[in-house]
C-alpha positions as a Markdown table, in Angstrom:
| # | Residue | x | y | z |
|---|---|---|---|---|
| 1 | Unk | 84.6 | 83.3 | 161.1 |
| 2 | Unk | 81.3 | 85.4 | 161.3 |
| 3 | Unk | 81.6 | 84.3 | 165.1 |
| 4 | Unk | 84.9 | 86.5 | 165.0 |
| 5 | Unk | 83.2 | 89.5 | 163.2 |
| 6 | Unk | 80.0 | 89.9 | 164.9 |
| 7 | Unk | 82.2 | 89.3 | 168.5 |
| 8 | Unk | 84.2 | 92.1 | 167.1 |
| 9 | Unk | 81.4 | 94.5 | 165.7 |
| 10 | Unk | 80.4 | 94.4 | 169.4 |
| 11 | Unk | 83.1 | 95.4 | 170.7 |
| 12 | Unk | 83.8 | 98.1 | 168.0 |
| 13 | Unk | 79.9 | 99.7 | 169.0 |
| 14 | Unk | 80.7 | 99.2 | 172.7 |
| 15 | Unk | 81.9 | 103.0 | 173.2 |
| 16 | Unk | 78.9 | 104.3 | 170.9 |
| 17 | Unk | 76.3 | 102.1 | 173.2 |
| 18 | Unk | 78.3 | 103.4 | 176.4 |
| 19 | Unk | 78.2 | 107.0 | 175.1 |
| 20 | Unk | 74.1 | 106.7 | 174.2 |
| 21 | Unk | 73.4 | 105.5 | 177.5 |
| 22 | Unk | 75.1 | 108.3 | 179.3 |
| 23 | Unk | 73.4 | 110.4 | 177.3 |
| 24 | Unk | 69.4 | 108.8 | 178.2 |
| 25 | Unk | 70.8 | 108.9 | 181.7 |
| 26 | Unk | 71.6 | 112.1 | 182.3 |
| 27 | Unk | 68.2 | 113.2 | 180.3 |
| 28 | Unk | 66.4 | 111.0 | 182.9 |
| 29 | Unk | 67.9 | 112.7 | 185.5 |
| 30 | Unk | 67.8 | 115.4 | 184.8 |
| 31 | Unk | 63.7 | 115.5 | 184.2 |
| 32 | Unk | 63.9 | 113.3 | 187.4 |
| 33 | Unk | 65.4 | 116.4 | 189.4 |
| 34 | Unk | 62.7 | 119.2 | 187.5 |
| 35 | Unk | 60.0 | 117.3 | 188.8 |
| 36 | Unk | 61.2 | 115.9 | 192.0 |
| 37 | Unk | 63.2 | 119.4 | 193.0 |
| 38 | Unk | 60.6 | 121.3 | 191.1 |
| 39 | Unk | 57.7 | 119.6 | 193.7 |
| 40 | Unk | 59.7 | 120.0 | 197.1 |
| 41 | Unk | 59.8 | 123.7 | 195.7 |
| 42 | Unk | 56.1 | 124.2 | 194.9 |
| 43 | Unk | 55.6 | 122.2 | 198.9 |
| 44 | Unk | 57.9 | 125.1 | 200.6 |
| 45 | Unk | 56.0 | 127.7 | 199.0 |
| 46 | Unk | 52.3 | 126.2 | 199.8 |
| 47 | Unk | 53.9 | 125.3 | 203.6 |
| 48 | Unk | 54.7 | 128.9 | 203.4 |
| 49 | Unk | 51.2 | 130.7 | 202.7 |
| 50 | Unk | 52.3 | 131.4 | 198.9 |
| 51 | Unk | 50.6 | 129.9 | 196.1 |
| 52 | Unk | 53.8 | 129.8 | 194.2 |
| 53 | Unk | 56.2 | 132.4 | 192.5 |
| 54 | Unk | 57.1 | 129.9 | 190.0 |
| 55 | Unk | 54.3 | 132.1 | 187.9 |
| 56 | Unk | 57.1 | 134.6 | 187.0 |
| 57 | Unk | 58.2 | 132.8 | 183.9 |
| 58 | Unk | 61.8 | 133.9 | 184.1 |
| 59 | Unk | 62.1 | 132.7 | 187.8 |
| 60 | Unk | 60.4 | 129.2 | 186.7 |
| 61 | Unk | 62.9 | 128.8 | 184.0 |
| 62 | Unk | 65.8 | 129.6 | 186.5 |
| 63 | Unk | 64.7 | 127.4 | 188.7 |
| 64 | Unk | 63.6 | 124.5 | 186.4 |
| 65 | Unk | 67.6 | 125.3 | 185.0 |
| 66 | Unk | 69.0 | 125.2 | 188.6 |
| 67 | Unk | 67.1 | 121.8 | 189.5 |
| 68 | Unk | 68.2 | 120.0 | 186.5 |
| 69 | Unk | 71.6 | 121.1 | 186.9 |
| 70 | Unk | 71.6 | 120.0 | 190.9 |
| 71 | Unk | 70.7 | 116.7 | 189.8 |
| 72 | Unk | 72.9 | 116.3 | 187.2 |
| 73 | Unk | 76.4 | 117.5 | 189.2 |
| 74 | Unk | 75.2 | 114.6 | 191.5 |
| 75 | Unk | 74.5 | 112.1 | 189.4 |
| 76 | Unk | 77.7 | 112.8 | 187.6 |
| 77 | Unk | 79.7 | 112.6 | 191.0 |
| 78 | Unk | 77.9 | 109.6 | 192.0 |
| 79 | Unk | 78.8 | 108.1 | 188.9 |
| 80 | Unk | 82.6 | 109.0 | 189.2 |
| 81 | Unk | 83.3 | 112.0 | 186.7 |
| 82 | Unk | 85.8 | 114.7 | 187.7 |
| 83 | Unk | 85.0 | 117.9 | 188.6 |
| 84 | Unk | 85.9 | 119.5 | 185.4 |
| 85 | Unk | 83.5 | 117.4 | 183.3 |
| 86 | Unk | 81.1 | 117.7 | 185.5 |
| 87 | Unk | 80.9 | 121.9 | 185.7 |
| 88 | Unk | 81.2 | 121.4 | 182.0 |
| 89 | Unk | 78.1 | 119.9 | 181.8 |
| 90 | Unk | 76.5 | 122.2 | 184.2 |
| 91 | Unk | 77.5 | 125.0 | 182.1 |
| 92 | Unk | 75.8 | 123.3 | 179.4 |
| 93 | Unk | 72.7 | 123.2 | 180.8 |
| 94 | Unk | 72.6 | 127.1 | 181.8 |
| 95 | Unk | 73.9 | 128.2 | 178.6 |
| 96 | Unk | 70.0 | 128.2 | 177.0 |
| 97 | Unk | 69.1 | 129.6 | 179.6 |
| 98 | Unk | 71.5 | 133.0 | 179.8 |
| 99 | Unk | 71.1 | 132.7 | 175.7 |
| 100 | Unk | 67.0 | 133.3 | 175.8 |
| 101 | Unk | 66.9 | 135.2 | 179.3 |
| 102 | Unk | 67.5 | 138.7 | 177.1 |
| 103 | Unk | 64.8 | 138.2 | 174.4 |
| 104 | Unk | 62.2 | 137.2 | 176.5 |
| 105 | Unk | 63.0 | 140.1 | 178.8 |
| 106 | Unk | 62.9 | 142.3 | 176.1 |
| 107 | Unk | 59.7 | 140.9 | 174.9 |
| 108 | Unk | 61.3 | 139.5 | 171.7 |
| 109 | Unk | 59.9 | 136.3 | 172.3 |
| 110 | Unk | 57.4 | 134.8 | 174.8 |
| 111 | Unk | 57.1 | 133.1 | 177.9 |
| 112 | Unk | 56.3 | 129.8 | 175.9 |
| 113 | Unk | 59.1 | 130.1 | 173.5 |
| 114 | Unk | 61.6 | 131.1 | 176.0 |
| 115 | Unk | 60.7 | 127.8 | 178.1 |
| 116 | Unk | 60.6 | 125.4 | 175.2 |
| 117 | Unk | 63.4 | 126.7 | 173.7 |
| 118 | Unk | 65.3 | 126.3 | 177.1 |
| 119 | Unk | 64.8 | 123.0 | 177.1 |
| 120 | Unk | 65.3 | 122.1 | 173.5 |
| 121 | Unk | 68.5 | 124.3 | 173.7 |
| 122 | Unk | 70.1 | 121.8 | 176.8 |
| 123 | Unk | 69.8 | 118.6 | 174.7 |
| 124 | Unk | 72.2 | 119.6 | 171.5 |
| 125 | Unk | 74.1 | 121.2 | 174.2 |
| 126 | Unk | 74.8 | 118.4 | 176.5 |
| 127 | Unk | 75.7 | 116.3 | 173.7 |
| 128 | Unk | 78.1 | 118.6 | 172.1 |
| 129 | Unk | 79.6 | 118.8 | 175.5 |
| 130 | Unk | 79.6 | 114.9 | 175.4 |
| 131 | Unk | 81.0 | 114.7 | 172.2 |
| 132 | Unk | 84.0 | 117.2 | 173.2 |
| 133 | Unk | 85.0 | 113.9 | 175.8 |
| 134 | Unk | 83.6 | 111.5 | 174.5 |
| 135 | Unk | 86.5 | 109.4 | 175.5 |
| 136 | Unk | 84.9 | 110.4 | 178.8 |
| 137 | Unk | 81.4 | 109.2 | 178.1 |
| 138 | Unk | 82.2 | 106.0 | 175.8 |
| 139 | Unk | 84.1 | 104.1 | 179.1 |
| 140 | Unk | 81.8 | 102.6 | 181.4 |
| 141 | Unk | 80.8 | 103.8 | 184.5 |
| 142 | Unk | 83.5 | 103.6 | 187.8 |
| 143 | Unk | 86.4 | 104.2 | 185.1 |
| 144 | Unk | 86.0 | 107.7 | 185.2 |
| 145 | Unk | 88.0 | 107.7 | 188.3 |
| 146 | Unk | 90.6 | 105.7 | 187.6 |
| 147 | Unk | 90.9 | 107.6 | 184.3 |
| 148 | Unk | 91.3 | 111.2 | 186.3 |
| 149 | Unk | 93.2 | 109.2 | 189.7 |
């Protein structure tokens, strides 16, 4: 009988342990795609004589932003999601950025704060936009697809 339960409990936590490990994918990923993008970046600029404009903190931040979300949307194809997901989660990884872009800016708050708080920003916001499908992100990878066929 405790055979039956614990074979059960796993199946029960199956959805949570699939969502979870969407979730530490994509963060790989996308730290993956800031530093890989992020150093094919810094090589064009040295190829082409500049030391780097990534000094400009609000163009860093966009660009950190935009390789993230690059490596993301192709993950997340790769891995079968639709389109719609997909730009959804690509919205969620800009929205920090568009949210903090005005205050630092307008010198409310600082080139530090406005780069942290990007990037602590993305993570609540990816997972609320996981949690909104989460029927989505529970289901194992390659049933996306069929799911959306």
């Amino acid at each position: 009988m405790s055979l039956d339960v614990s074979v059960d409990r796993m199946h029960r936590d199956h959805p949570r342990r699939t969502f979870s490990r969407h979730y530490v994918e994509m963060l790989v990923v996308m730290m993956l795609s800031m530093f890989l993008l992020g150093g094919l970046i810094t090589g064009i600029f040295a190829i082409l004589g500049h030391s780097s404009l990534l000094h400009y903190t609000g163009l860093r931040a966009f660009v950190m932003a935009t390789d993230m979300t690059v490596g993301m949307i192709l993950w997340m194809r790769f891995r079968g999601h639709w389109w719609p997901v997909t730009l959804e989660m690509a919205g969620a990884m800009f929205l920090p950025y568009l949210l903090l872009v005005g205050p630092y800016a307008a010198g409310a708050i600082s080139g530090d704060a406005f780069l942290v708080g990007m990037h602590v920003l993305m993570l609540p916001f990816m997972f609320l936009v996981m949690l909104r499908r989460y029927d989505e992100y529970a289901q194992e990878h390659g049933k996306h697809v069929a799911a959306h066929a």
